[in-house]
C-alpha positions, 0 to 999 in steps of 0.5 A: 120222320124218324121214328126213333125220335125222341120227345123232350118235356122242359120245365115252364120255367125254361120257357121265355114267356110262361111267369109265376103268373102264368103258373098260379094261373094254370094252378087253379084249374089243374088237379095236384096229380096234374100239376106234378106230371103237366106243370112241375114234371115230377111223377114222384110226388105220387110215391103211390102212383095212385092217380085218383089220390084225393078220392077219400073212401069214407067221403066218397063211398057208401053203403046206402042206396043211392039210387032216387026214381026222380031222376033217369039213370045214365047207361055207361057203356065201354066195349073190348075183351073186357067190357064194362057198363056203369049205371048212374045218376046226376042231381041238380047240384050236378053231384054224380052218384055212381050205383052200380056196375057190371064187368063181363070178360072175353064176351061180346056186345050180343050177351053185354046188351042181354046182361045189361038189360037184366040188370037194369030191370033187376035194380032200377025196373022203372027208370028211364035210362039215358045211354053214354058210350065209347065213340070208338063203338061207332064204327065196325072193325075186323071186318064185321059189317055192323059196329058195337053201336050198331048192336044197341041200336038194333036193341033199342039202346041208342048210346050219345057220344057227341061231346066225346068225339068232338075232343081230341083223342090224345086230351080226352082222358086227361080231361076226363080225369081232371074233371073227376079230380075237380068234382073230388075236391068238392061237396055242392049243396053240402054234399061230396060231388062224387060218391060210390055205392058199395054195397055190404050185401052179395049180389046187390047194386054197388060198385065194388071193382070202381071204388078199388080203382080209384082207391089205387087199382088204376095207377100210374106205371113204374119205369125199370127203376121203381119210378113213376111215369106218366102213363097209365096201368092198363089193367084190367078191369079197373081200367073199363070201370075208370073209362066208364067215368071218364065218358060219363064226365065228358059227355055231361060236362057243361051242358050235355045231359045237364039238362035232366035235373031233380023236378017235382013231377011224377013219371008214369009207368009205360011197362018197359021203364018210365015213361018221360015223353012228355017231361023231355017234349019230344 
């Protein structure tokens, strides 16, 4: 194959079998940003670039702990020079509440499990904690015996990854953005289905660097005239934060760790964080 082939997109209307039907159709389920880039092929209509355009700042962030010791709290973990761990939560409505975030630059998995482990004491000292990862992370690379999963593993940290790596690489981006851009667009229980906490003090829980992403900092590029593309600024570390939620939405989507809801029960302290054993009956 030539590898200076080039690859053409045609508009729905081109095509013989796709109708107005078809369009509505597909409509319904997309996200706006995916219905200008997928169905209408118009970058422009996002003069921003924003991609994340129907997050609202005063909807969807706030200065109150978010935090509930009902529920456990979900470890998001991104590896790379810049590595990246999201804690957060889903109650029963399935409504995500993100609480806190840490990004450390040109590190290793080593001192990311250690700073992730203090952290985690330091703001949510008796939760249980349920690990998402990137399943890039499973396997070793450069010629290291063991893989960043590995690592956790051996601190006792067993990141999931199933649902993820059961969908296509190329698709699971764009999923996990539709599936925030559905969840921005909705308010279950009478409440937003996505809300940030920012917190107004220094060196306290909150996702600051989160919250400016989807405000903007993680956008579609330009080409070479000012236009907007298809693809996505790969800056850091807005984009290590934005793939933290990603993963959190994919790996809990339509069953996953939907299991875990909001009960009348009280967890018992085992002295490392909550002790669910029997609440999960393993």
């Amino acid at each position: 194959m030539d590898k200076h082939m080039r690859k053409y997109r045609f508009h729905w209307t081109l095509h013989p079998e796709k109708d107005l039907d078809w369009y509505e159709g597909e409509k319904s389920r997309m996200s706006p940003d995916s219905i200008a880039r997928d169905l209408d092929i118009n970058y422009s209509l996002s003069v921003s670039g924003k991609v994340f355009s129907t997050f609202n700042e005063v909807k969807h962030s706030t200065s109150k702990n978010l935090y509930n010791p009902q529920l456990p709290v979900y470890r998001i973990w991104d590896f790379g020079k810049t590595s990246c761990v999201l804690w957060a939560q889903i109650d029963r409505h399935n409504r995500k509440r993100l609480l806190h975030e840490c990004v450390l630059e040109n590190t290793d998995t080593f001192e990311q499990v250690h700073v992730t482990l203090a952290e985690s004491h330091k703001y949510f000292p008796d939760a249980y904690f349920e690990d998402i990862c990137d399943p890039a992370g499973a396997w070793s690379k450069d010629g290291l015996p063991t893989s960043t999963v590995d690592i956790l593993n051996e601190a006792g940290i067993y990141p999931q990854f199933e649902r993820i790596l059961h969908i296509p690489m190329k698709d699971r981006k764009r999923q996990g953005r539709d599936l925030i851009h559905k969840d921005l667009q909705t308010a279950p229980g009478g409440e937003e289905a996505l809300l940030i906490h920012v917190s107004e003090r220094t060196n306290a829980a909150g996702c600051p660097i989160l919250k400016a992403a989807l405000l903007g900092a993680y956008c579609y590029k330009k080409d070479y005239t000012g236009n907007i593309t298809d693809k996505i600024a790969e800056m850091h570390p807005f984009e290590d934060v934005v793939d933290c939620l990603l993963y959190l939405y994919l790996e809990t989507h339509s069953g996953g760790f939907g299991r875990v809801q909001e009960r009348d029960y009280r967890p018992q302290s085992n002295g490392y964080g909550t002790d669910y054993t029997n609440y999960f009956g393993f």
